[in-house]
C-alpha positions in Angstrom: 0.0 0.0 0.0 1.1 3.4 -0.7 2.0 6.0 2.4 1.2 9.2 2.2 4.8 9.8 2.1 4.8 8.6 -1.4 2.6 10.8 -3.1 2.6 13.9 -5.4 3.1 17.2 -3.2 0.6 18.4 -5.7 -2.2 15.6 -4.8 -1.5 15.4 -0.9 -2.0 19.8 -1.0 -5.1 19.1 -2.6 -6.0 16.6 0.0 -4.7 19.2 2.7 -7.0 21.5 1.4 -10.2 19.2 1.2 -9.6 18.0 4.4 -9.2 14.0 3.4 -6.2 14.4 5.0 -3.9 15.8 7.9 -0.4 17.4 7.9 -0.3 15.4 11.3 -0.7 12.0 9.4 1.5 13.3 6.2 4.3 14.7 8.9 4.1 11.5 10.8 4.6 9.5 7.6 7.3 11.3 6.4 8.9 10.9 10.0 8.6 7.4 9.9 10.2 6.7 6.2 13.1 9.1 7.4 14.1 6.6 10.6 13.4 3.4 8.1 15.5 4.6 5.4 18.0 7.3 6.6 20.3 4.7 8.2 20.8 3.1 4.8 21.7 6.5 2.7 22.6 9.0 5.2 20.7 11.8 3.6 18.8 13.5 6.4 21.6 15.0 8.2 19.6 17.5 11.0 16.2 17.2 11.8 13.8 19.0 13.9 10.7 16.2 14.2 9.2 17.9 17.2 8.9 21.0 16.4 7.4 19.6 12.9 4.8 17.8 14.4 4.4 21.3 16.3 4.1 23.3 13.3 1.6 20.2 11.5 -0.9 20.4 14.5 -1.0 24.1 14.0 -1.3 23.5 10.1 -3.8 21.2 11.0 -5.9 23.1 13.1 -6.0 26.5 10.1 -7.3 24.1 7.6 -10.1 23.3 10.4 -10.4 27.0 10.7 -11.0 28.2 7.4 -7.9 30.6 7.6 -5.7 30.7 4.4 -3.5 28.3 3.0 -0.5 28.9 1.2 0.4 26.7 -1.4 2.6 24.8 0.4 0.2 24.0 3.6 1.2 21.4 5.2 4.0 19.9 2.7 7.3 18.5 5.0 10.2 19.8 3.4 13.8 19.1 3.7 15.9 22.0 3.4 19.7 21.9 1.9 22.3 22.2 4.5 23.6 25.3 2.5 20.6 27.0 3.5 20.3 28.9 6.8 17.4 27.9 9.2 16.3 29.5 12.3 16.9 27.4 15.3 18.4 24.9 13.3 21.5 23.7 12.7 23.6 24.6 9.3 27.2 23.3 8.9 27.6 24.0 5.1 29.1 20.7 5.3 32.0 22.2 7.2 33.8 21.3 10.1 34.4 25.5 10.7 30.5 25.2 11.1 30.1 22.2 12.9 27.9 24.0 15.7 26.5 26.4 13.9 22.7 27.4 14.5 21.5 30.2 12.9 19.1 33.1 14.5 17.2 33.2 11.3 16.1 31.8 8.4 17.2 33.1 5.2 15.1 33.8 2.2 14.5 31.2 0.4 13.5 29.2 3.6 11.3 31.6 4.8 9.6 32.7 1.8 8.8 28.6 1.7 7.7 28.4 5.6 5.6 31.8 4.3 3.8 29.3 1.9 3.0 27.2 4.9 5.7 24.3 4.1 7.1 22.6 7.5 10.6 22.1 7.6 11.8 18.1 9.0 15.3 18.1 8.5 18.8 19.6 6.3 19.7 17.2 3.9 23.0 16.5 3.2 26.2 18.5 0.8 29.3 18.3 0.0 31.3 21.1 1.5 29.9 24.8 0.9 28.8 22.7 -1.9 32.0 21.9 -3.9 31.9 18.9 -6.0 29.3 16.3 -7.7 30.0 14.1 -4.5 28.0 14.5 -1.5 30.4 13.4 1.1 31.6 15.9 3.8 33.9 15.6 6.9 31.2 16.2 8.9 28.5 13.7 8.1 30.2 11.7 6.0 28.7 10.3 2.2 25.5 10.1 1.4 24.6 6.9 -0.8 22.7 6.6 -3.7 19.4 5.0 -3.4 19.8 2.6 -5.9 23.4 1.3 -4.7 24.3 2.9 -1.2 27.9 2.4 -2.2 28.0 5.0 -5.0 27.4 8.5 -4.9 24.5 10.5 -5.3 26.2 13.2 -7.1 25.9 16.7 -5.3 26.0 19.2 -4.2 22.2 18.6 -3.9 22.7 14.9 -3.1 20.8 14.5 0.2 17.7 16.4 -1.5 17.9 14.2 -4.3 17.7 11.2 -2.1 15.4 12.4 0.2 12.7 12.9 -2.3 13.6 9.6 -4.4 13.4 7.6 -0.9 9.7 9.7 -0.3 11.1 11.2 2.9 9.6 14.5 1.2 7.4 15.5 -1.3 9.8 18.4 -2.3 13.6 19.6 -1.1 15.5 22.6 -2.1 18.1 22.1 -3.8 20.9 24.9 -5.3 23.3 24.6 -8.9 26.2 26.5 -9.9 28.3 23.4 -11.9 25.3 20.9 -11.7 24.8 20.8 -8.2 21.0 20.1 -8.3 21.0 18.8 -11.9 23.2 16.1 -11.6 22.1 14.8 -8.1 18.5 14.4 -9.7 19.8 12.5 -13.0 21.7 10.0 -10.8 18.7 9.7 -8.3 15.8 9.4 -10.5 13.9 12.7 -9.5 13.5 16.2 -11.3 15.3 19.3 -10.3 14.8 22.6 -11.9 18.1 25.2 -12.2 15.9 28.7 -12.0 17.0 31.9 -14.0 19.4 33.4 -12.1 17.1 36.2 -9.8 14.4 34.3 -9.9 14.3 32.8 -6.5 16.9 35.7 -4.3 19.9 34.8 -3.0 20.8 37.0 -0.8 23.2 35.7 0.9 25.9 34.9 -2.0 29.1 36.5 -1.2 29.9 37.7 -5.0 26.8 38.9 -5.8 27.3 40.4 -9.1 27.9 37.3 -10.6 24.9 35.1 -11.4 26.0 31.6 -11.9 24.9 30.2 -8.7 21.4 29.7 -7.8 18.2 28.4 -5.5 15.8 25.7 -7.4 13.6 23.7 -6.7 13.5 19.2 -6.5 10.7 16.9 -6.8 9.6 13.8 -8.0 7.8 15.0 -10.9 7.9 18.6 -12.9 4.5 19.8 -11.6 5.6 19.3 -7.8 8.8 20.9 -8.6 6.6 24.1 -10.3 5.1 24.5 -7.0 7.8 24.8 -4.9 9.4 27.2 -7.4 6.3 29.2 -6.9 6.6 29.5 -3.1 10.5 30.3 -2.9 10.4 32.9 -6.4 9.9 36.4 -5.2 12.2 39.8 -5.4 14.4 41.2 -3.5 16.8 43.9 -4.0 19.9 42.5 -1.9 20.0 40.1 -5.3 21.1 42.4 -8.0 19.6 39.7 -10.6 16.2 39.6 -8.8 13.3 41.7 -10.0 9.8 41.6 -11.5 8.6 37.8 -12.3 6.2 36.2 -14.8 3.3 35.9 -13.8 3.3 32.5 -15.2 5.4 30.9 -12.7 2.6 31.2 -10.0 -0.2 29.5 -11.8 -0.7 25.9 -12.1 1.4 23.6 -14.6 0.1 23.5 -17.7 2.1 20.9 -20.6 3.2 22.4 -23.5 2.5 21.3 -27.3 5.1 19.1 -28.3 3.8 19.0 -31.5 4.6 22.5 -32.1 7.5 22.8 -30.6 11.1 22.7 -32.0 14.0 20.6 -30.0 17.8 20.5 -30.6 19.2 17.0 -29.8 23.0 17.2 -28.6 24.8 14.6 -27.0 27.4 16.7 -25.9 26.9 20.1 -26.0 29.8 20.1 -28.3 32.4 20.4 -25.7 31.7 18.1 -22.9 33.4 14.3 -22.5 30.8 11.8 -22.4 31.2 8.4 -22.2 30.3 6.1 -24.9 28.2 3.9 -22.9 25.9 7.1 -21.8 26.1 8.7 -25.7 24.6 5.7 -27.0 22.0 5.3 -24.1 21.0 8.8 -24.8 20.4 8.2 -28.7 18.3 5.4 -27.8 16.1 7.4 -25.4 15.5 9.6 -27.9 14.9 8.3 -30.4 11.9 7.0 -28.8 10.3 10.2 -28.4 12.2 12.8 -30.6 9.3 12.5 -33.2 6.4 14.0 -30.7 8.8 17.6 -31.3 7.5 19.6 -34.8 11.0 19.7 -35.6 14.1 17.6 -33.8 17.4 18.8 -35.0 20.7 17.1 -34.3 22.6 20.3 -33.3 25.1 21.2 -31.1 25.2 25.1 -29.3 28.3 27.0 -29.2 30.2 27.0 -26.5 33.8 27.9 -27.4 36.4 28.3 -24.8 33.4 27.2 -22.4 36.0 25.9 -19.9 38.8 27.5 -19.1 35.8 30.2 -19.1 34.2 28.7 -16.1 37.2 27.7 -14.2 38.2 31.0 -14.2 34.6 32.6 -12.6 34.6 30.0 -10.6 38.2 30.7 -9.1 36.7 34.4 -8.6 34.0 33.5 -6.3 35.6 30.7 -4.7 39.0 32.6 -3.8 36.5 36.0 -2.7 34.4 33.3 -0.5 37.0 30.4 1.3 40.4 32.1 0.2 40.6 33.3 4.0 39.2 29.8 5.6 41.4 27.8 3.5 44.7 30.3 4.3 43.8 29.9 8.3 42.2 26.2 7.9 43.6 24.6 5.3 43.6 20.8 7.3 40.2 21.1 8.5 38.4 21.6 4.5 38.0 18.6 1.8 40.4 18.6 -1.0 37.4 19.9 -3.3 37.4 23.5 -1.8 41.3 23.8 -1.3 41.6 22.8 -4.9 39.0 25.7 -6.2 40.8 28.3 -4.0 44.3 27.0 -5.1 43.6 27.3 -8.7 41.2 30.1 -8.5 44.4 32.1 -6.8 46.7 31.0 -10.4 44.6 33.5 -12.7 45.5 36.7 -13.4 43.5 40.1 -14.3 44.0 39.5 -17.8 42.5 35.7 -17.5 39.5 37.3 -15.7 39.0 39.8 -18.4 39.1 37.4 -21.1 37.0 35.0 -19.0 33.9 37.9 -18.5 34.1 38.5 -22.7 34.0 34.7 -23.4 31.4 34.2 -21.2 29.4 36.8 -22.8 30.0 35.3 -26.1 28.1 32.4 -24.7 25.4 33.5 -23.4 25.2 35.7 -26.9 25.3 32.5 -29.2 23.0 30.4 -26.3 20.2 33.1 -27.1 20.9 33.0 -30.5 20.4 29.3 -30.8 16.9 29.5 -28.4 15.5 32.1 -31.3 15.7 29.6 -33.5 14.7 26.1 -31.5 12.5 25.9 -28.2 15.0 23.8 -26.1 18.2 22.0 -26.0 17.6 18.4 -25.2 21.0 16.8 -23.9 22.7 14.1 -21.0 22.1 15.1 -17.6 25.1 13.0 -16.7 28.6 12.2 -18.5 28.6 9.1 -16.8 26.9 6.4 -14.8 27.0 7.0 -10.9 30.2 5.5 -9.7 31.5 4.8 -5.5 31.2 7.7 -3.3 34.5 6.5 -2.2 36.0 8.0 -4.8 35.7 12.4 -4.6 35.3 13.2 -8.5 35.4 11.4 -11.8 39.3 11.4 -13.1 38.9 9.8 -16.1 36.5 8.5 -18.8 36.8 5.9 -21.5 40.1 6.0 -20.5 41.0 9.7 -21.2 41.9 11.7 -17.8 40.2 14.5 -16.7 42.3 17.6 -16.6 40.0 18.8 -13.5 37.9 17.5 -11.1 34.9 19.5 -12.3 35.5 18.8 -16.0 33.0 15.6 -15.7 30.6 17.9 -15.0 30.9 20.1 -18.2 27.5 18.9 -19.6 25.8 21.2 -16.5 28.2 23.8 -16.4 28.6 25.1 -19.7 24.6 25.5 -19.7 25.4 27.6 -16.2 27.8 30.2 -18.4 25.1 30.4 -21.1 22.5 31.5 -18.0 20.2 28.9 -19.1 17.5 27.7 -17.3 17.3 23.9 -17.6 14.7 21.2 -16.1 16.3 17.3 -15.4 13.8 14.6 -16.3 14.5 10.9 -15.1 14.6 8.7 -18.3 14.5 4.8 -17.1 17.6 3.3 -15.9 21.5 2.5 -17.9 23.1 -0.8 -18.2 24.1 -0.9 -14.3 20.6 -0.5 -12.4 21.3 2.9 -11.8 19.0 6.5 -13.0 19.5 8.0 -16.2 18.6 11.3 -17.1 18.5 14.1 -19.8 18.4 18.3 -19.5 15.7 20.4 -21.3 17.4 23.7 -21.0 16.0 26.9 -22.6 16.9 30.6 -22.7 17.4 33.1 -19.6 14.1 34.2 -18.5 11.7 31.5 -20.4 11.4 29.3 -17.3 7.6 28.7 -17.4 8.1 27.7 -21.0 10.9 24.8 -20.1 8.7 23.5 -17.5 6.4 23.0 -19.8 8.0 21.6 -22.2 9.1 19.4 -19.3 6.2 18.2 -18.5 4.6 17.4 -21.8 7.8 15.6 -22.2 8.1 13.5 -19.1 4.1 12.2 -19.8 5.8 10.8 -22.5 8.5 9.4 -20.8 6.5 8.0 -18.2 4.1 5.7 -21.3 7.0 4.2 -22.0 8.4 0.8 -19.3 12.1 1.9 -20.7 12.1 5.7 -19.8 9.9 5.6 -17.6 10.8 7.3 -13.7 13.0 4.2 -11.6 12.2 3.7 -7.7 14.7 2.6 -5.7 14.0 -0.8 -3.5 12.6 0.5 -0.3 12.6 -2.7 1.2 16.0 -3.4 1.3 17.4 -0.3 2.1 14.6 0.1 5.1 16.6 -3.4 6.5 
């Protein structure tokens, strides 16, 4: 039988609403699939169960009052451990923040508990988010739900789980390189990379550039549409954020395949992939390429795409951790100190040259979105391998010249400012979650979700491409 645990965030609001059912029963069952299953992933790295049941009584008792209901009444949420949260605790995945509570909540989080969601626990990251690896010196890795022993990819990895494993209906999740994108490929779940502006983050320590963001995650596009809709809103403390569409607040509508023009790349044109997930990902789509007015084998431009982002990336990482890693340099994973140490080889001239490129980029990526609807492409270069391991070195064979370079498929999208939805596409060779990107132009989110989720209806006809759940049995043992 089903819990309630296990059902859209979109049907159990509805229920909420209705009154057919509780937050008290939905908390409770999210509670009890978090003790089952957390020993088995270790995703779910704070939690706060009794002041959630707190907060579902009183969410309980509004719906018996008639009051208002945001659109995230009574919806348990788990809350990335890069976020702050009042009263509880927030490491960043950081021994120098072991301890750390917070006094408030920021934003994102509270715009969220605004919309009446109630927070259960901070799901695990890698350290202030560095790598596709969730595995931290505080909490140790987090496995993937499908195999334990490999990763989950990150830095959004214990959202990803959380939702695959139905601890939560919806997680937040946050992307710079991949960071919710490639956790939900190799988990089986959607995550959404916003616009940058369009939920506020303000908080990031280099504000003026806009490559890192706040998403949403969920098991399906529509669930992940309403959480977008609860943490979107302006602010002025984000120099990207401003007036919204109006679009992203209503309810999901699916968009007309049939009208609609795709570009099909299996590599972006710059990114290693490895054979094994190339060929999986002209199978997949060949199976639904034809439902798209027009499906073009085309790759975008992105020339120079990587020394381009190693370069931005140095910037924000040197102007946010170069201090922690000069004074605590033994007490930080390899994946920060490695950003910081690199980041600190560039020179004026290589961030000049990295800020033109970049614009080049994003030029030619809205260039190519006047003329096709969306870039369909790999979530993942490769299938999930052991968490033991903190990045992919090499594939097929040919070594990777940097620890993110695995992760170009994601992060070239990031230096185009595209906004780009992950869809779960059935399962590779191994057992484990494949997935593919729909990524559109800056600004046209409501249009990629749609195209998302006219997209994954078809995905979900088909036994081969259809969304895989993990064995819940065995890891609950």
């Amino acid at each position: 039988m089903t819990e309630l645990c296990d059902l859209t965030a979109i049907d159990l609001r509805r229920r909420i609403g209705s009154k057919d059912i509780s937050p008290v029963e939905l908390t409770e069952s999210c509670i009890r699939r978090i003790e089952a299953v957390n020993p088995a992933v270790n995703t779910m790295v704070s939690t706060c169960f009794e002041r959630a049941m707190d907060e579902a009584k009183a969410a309980e008792q509004a719906v018996m009052d008639g009051e208002y209901l945001g659109v995230l009444h009574g919806l348990p949420i788990g809350i990335k451990d890069l976020e702050a949260t009042e009263g509880l605790r927030t490491t960043f995945g950081s021994k120098l923040y072991e301890d750390n509570v917070p006094e408030a909540d920021q934003l994102s989080v509270s715009n969220v508990r605004d919309e009446g969601a109630i927070v259960v626990g901070k799901t695990n990251t890698p350290e202030f988010g560095a790598g596709a690896n969730t595995r931290n010196l505080v909490f140790g890795a987090t496995g993937n739900p499908f195999d334990p022993e490999k990763t989950c990819a990150g830095s959004s990895g214990g959202s990803a789980v959380a939702l695959a494993t139905g601890m939560v209906p919806v997680a937040s999740g946050s992307d710079y390189g991949g960071s919710l994108r490639t956790p939900a490929a190799f988990c089986g779940i959607v995550g959404f990379r916003p616009t940058p502006g369009v939920v506020p983050a303000e908080a990031k320590p280099a504000g003026l550039l806009p490559f890192s963001v706040l998403g949403p995650m969920a098991r399906n596009v529509a669930d992940a549409a309403l959480l977008l809709s609860a943490q979107a809103s302006a602010d002025a403390r984000d120099p990207f954020s401003g007036d919204l569409d109006p679009a992203l607040f209503e309810p999901m509508r699916e968009a007309d395949l049939g009208s609609m023009r795709a570009a099909i790349s299996p590599d972006l044109g710059c990114s290693p992939v490895s054979k094994a997930n190339r060929a999986l990902f002209k199978s997949r789509t060949d199976t639904f390429r034809h439902v798209f007015a027009e499906a073009q084998d085309r790759d975008p431009d992105f020339t120079d795409v990587h020394e381009c982002f190693e370069v931005l990336r140095g910037v924000v990482f040197v102007g946010a951790h170069g201090e922690r890693v000069k004074n605590h340099r033994d007490k930080i994973s390899p994946n920060v100190v490695d950003n910081v140490d690199r980041g600190l080889q560039y020179n004026l001239e290589d961030v000049a040259k990295a800020h033109l490129t970049q614009t080049k980029i994003a030029r030619a990526w809205i260039a190519l979105l006047d003329e096709v609807d969306c870039v369909i492409c790999p979530a993942a270069s490769v299938t999930p391998f052991p968490h033991a391991e903190w990045f992919v070195s090499e594939i097929d064979g040919e070594k990777m010249p940097t620890y993110m370079r695995w992760l170009s498929l994601s992060y070239a999208p990031t230096m185009a400012m595209a906004c780009g939805c992950v869809l779960p596409c059935g399962i590779d060779e191994f057992g484990m979650p494949f997935g593919i990107q729909v990524l559109g132009a800056p600004g046209r989110d409501r249009q990629v979700l749609e195209i998302a989720a006219a997209l994954e209806r078809q995905l979900a006809a088909n036994p081969e491409t259809a969304r895989p759940l993990p064995d819940l049995n065995t890891l609950s043992k």
